[in-house]
Every structure is written in C-alpha cells, then in structure tokens.
N, C-alpha and C positions, 0 to 999 in steps of 0.2 A: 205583466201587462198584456192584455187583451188586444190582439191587432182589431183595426177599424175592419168593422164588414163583418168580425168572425164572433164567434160563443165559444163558454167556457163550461165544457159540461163535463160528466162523469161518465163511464162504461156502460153502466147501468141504464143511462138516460140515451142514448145512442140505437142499442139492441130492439130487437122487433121480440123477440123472447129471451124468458130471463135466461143469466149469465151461466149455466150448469156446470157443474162433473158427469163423467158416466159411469159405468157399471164394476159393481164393487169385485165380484168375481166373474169372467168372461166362461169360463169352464174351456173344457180341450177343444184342441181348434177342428173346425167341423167345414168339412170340402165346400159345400156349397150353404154357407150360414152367412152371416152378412158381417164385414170389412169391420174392424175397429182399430183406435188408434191410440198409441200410448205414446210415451211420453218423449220415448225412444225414436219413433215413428215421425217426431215433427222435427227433428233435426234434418236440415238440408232440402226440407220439402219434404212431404208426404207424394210416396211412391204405391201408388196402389193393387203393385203387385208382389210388395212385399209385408203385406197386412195380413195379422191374423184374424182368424174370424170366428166367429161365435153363435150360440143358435137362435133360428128366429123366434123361438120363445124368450131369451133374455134379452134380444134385442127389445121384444113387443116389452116386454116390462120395463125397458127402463129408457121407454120412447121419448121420454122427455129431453134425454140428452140427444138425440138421433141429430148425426149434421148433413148437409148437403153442399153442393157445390157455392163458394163465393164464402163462406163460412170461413169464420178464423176461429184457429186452434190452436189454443196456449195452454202452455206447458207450466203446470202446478208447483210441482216437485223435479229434485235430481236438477234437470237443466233449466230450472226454472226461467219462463221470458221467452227462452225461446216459442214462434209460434212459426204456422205457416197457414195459406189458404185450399182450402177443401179443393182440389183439383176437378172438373170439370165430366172427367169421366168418373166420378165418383159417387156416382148417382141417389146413393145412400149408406151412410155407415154411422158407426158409436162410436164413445170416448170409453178410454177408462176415468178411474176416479184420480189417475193423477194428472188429467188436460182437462181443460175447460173448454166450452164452444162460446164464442163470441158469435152472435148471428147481427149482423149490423143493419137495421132498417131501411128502407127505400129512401128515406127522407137525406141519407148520409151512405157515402161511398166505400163499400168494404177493404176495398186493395189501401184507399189513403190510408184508413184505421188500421190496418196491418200495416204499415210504414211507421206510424205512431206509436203504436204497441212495441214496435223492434225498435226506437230509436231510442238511442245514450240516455238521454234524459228519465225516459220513463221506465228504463231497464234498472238504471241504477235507481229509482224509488222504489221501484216491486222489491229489488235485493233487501232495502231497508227494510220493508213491510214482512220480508220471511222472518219467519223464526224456525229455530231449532238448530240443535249444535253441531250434529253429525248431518243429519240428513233436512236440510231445509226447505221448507215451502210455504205457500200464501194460501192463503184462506177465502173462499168463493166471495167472503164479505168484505172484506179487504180489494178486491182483483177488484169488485162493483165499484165501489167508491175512489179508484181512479179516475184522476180528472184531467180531462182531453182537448185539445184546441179545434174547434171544429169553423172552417168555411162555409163559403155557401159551397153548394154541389157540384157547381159547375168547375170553382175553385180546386175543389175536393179532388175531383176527375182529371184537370191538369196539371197536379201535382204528381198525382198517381201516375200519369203518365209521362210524365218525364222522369219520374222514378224509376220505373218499368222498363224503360227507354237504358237506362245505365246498367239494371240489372240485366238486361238480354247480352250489353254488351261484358258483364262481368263474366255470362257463364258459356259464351262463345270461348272468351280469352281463357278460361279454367279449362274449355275441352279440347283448344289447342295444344294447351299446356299438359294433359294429360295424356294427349297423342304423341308429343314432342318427347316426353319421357316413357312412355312405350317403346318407342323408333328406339330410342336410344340404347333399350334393356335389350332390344333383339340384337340392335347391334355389337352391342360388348357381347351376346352370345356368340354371336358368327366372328367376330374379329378376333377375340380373344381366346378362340378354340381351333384357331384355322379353318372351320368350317367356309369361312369366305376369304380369299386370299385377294391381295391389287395387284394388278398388270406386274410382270417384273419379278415374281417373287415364289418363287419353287423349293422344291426340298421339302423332307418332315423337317417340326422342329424338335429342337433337343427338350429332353426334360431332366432337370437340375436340380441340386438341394436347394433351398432357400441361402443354406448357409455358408456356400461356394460361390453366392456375390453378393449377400449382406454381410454384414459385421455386428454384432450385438453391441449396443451403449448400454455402459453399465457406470458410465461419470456421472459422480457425484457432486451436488450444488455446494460451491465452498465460496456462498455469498455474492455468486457472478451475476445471479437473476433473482428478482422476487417475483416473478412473474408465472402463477402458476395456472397451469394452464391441462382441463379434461377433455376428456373424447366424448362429445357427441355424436348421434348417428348425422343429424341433417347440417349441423354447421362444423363438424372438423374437430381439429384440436384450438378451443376457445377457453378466454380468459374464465376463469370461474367465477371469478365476480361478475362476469357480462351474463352466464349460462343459469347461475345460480342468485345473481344480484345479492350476491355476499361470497366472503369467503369462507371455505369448510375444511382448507388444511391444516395442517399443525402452525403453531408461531413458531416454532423454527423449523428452516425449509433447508437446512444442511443434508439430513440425508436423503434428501429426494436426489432423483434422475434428471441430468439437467438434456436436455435437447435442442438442437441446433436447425435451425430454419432447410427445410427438405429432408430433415431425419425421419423415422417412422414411427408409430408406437400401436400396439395392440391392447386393447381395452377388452382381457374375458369375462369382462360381465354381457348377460346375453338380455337381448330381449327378443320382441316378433319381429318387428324390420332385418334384427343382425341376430339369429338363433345361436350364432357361434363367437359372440362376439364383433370388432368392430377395429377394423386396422384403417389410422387417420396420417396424414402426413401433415407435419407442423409447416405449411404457406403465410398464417396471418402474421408471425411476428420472427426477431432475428434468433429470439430464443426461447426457453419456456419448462418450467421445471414441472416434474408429474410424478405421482406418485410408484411407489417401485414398484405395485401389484401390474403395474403397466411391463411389458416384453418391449421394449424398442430397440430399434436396429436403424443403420445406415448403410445404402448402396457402398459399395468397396470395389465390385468390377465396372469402373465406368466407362472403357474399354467392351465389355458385350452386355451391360443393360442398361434401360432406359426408367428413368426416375418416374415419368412421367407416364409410361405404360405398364407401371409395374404399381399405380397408385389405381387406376383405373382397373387393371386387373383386381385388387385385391377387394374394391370397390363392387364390384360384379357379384363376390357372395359364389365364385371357383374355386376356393380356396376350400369352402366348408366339407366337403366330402373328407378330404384328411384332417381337418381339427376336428370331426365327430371321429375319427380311426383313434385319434392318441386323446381325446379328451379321455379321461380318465375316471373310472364308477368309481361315486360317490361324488364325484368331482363338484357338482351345479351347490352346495354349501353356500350361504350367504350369497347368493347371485353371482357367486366366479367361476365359471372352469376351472376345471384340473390340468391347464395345460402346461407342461413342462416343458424351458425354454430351447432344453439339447433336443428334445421333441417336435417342438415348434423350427430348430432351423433344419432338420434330418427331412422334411415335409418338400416334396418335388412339383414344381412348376415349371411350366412352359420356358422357353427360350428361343424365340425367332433371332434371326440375325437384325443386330444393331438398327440397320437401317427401316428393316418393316417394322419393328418396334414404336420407332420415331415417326411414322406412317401412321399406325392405327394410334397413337396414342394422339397425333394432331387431327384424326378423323373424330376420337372421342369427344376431346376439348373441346373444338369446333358444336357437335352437340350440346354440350355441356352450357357452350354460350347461349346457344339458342334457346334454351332452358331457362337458363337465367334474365333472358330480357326478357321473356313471358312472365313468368314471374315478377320483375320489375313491372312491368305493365299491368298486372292485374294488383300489385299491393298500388299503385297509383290509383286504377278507376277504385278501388274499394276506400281509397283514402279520402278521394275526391267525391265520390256517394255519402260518403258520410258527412263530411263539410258542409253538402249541399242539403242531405235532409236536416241539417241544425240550421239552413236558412230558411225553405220553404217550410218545413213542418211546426214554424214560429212565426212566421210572416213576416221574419226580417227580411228577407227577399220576397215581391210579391208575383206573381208570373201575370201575363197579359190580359187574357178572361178578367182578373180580377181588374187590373187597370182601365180594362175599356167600361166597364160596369159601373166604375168609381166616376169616370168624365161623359157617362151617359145622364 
C-alpha cells in the first residue's frame, strides 16, 4: 500500500541517467589515471584512497559509467546490495562491470534512495532476483525494474536526515570502540611483559613451565554432560548448536573430554586472528564436553596463579612465539597444528607474584567491560536504525515536513 502524499516507482524512473556497469577490463593500475571502483571498494563506504585506477583512455571509453559525487553505487556481484554514496572529494571516477551507478535525479534525493536500496526489504528482493549457484548476481535489467517508495522531496530530505543523524552517531560509537580495543592491546602488551609495572611491585618475574601450575584434563564424558561445547576466537568456548545453529559431533559423546566451568582448552586449528591457534576458558556454562583434538588443562597452583591473568595472558597472542618453536613440520594437515601436549606444557610463561597478577588481571577485565558496553551500544543504535528505516522508508511512521504539508 502506497502511503498518502508518496509514488510508487522503479530505479529506473528515479535516475537522471541510465542504470550502468563499468568497465570490463580496467588494465594495471596507472599512478596518475582516474579512481575506480569495484565491488570490494563499496563495502563500509568507499575510501578514495584506497582505489585503484586505470588510464584515461579506458576511462574516456567507457564514460558512460563515469560517477561523481552524491552517486549511488551498488554492488552487482559477490556482496551483492551492498552500496554506498560517491564521496564528495571524489570528483570523478569509474565502475567495474561488477557495481552499478545509480545517479538519482534532482526531482528525488540521493542519500534517501541509498537508505532504500540498503534497506531489509529491498535487499532481500535483489537476493531473490540473483541467480547463480556459486557465484551470484543481478542483471542491470532486473536492478532497473526495482520498485521504490518515493515522497515528496522535502519528505525525502528529512528522512535522510535523520537517518544520517543515527549513522554519525553509529560510527562515532564504532571509533570509540576501536579506540577502546587498541588501549586495551597495548595494555596487555605492557602489563603482561612487565614492561609497565603498579606502584608496589618490584623484582623480575619468574618464568615457569606451563605444566608446574596446570594440570592436563584428559576426563572422559561418561554421560555427565550433553552439552558440547567449541572454541571460537570472538565468543569463547560456546554451545555448538548456538555457534554452528546445529550440532556437528558424534551421537555418542562418551569419549569426548568433559570440561568443568574455569578449565581451559586449546583449539590448534589456526586462522588470521589466532595464527597459532586459540586457548579459551569455559565462563558460559558449569560444564561442557569437546572434542579430544582439543589440549585442555586446569590451574593446580592456586596458591601462585591467577585464573583470571593467566586467561587474559593467553588471550594476548604471548604465548605464540613458543607454539611456532614446537609446532611441529608438516604439522598445519587439515587446519591443525602439530602440537604436542608434553610440548605444549614444557612451554614457559611469565609468573609475577600472586598478588600483581590479580592487579593486571582486574586492570584487563575492567577494559574488557568497557569494550563490551560499547559494543552493547552500538548493536543497540544499529538495531534501532534498522526498526526505524522499516518505519520512515514505508510511511508507517510520517516525520513532520510531511505532517505540516498534509494540515496545510
């Protein structure tokens, strides 16, 4: 249904020039040749110092896609939907043939029409309108005949800004939040090296096997838990049905490793975050069985370490310099390290006394929260931007322009 006041038109009918791709081969990128943008290029916003560019002769050929500033640019292929708007200092550049340029006409407001083109509704149409099985995308004729809720202008313009208005505030909260975990990486540098010491607290510290105050778990599940549970790098040791939205281990979970709430475990499959793997400590649940390719262990000296600086430690990514000494060649097979577990507790770490331990390890957490209500606050405004463009971008909610126009 067609809100009062507003048209119901297609992409096509919006644009001052038609819908285009651009150029089919860009050739090697040339220092001073002109900006273009692929597909890659429109995720997160277009940075227009991270574009390659190409020469002014295939630009001049394939002028018809040329975009400028206020231009929307959507993405064909691969991330298909995704778009963003031609930034300002971008005075001119090309597409490849996997983006499209939306150029939206004077009659109609471009930044709305980029809030439209990104919104749930018409993302999940375009997904329908792809085809192909591996590698999917929409067809320029398909993209045109998208069909768009359009206001009057002035409508157009107030929506977009109070849209606008949420996103400044989403990407303030994103560079705190990236600030806030920077602080925090330097700090586990300096605190967990000694390099920065608190008031109170002298001496070298000692450096220890792992395996002179862990203990290796090597209990067997004999029915205690069904609860099985993998190592992720950003959420911990998590339910696998939460991680994987099903479960991937055996029907019978007898000889898994059962684990007990602040045990540890090591996950050597590697990726880019955790090159060496990935050691989690089970906080969510009382128990949690894992599979045996997992190393896990539990503190035994609780007398001179601290659980809780010795999670943060292992977290830090200090540990890797000795699991690349004993990973073992040949070892990276199937995504696992070769690490061997007498290997893995022979491996020496730090040992402050007890008490600075429980010092930087409440200075990390402290961190850590602050991390995490940024994060809680920015999944809120993106939760709350979204709610709101399914009301203004429908007319179910009408904003005031519109209202004084209507009792004019």
């Amino acid at each position: 249904m067609v809100p009062k006041g507003w048209e119901q038109n297609t992409l096509s009918g919006i644009v001052k020039e038609k819908i285009s791709y651009g150029i089919v081969q860009a050739g090697p990128h040339i220092d001073d040749g002109v900006p273009y943008i692929k597909s890659s290029d429109v995720r997160g916003g277009i940075n227009p110092n991270q574009l390659q560019r190409t020469s002014h002769d295939i630009h001049h050929k394939y002028r018809r896609s040329a975009v400028h500033p206020g231009d929307i640019v959507f993405s064909l292929r691969g991330n298909i939907g995704e778009a963003a708007i031609v930034p300002s200092e971008l005075k001119e550049a090309n597409l490849t043939q996997g983006t499209a340029r939306i150029s939206v006409s004077n009659e109609h407001d471009s930044l709305f029409h980029y809030y439209q083109v990104t919104s749930t509704s018409i993302l999940n149409h375009v997904n329908a309108l792809s085809k192909g099985s591996t590698f999917k995308e929409i067809s320029l004729e398909e993209l045109r005949k998208v069909r768009v809720l359009c206001p009057p202008l002035a409508e157009q313009k107030k929506i977009a800004q109070i849209l606008s208005n949420w996103d400044q505030a989403i990407a303030t909260t994103e560079r705190l939040l990236d600030l806030a975990q920077q602080q925090k990486k330097a700090l586990m540098q300096q605190l967990l090296t000694g390099k920065k010491r608190f008031p109170g607290f002298e001496g070298e510290w000692k450096a220890v096997k792992l395996g002179s105050i862990f203990s290796r778990v090597t209990t067997r599940n004999d029915g205690q838990s069904e609860n099985v549970v993998t190592i992720s790098g950003q959420q911990g040791l998590i339910r696998q049905d939460e991680y994987f939205n099903r479960t991937v281990a055996s029907e019978t979970l007898d000889n898994y490793f059962l684990l007990k709430k602040g045990q540890f475990a090591y996950n050597k499959s590697y990726s880019i975050s955790y090159p060496m793997g990935a050691i989690k400590r089970l906080n969510r649940y009382d128990d949690g069985v894992v599979t045996t390719l997992y190393i896990c262990f539990a503190l035994a000296a609780k007398d001179k370490a601290d659980s809780n600086f010795f999670e943060h430690y292992f977290e830090s990514g200090l540990l890797n310099r000795g699991l690349t000494q004993i990973a073992h060649e040949g070892g990276r097979a199937h995504g696992l390290l070769n690490v061997k577990p007498a290997d893995f507790f022979d491996l020496k770490v730090p040992l402050p006394v007890l008490a600075e331990q429980v010092k930087i390890a409440a200075t990390l957490t402290s961190a850590d929260q602050e991390i995490q209500a940024l994060q809680s606050q920015l999944d809120g405004l993106k939760q709350e931007k979204k709610a709101l463009m399914q009301q203004l971008l429908t007319g179910k909610r009408r904003v005031q322009c519109a209202l004084d126009e209507a009792e004019a």
